[in-house]
N, C-alpha and C positions, 0 to 999 in steps of 0.2 A: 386098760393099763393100770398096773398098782402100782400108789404114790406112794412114798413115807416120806413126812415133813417132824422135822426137826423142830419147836417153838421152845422159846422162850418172851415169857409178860414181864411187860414192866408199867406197871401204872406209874403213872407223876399223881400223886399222892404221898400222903404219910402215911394214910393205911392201908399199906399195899398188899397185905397180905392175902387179907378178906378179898379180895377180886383175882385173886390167881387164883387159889382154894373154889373160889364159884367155879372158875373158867373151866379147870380141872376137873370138877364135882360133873360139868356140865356133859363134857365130853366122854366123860366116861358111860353118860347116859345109853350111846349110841350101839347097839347090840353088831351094827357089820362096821366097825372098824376096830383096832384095836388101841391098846394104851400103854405106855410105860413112862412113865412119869420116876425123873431123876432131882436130883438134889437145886440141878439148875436149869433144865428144861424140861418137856414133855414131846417123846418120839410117839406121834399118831402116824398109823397105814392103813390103806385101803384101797377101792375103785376109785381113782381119779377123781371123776367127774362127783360122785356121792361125796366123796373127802374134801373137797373145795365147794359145794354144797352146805356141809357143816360148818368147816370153816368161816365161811362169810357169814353166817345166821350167829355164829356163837362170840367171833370181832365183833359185830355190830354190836351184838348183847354187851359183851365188855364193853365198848364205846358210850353206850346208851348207860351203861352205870355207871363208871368211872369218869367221862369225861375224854383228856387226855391220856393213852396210852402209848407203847412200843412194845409191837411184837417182831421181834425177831424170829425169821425163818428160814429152815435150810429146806430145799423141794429134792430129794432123792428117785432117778426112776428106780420103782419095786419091780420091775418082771427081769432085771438084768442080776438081783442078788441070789448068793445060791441060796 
């Protein structure tokens, strides 16, 4: 099944920018999912299972830097869009 999830970061810090920019930089890493990054969030898609695989590894990565964060996320099924 392909997902497309919808995020937006928000770190509880003051320097919040520098940890969205990683989060971003990070994700973008990933050669089988894709990116689009807008002014106020970041639409990632892919295989399910692989994309919530990343997910969790690259949270935690934020978490482990940042501290407190809030990700906001929308979970779209991708095999129903045309």
């Amino acid at each position: 099944m392909r997902l497309v999830v919808e995020i937006s970061l928000y770190p509880l810090k003051e320097a919040y920018i520098g940890p969205i920019k990683d989060f971003i930089e990070r994700i973008n890493t990933y050669d089988r999912i894709t990116a689009q990054t807008g002014s106020t969030s970041t639409v990632v898609s892919g295989e399910m299972n692989e994309l919530m695989q990343i997910l969790n590894k690259e949270m935690q990565a934020t978490y482990a830097q940042v501290g407190q964060a809030i990700f906001v996320c929308k979970f779209l099924n991708g095999d129903l869009m045309e």
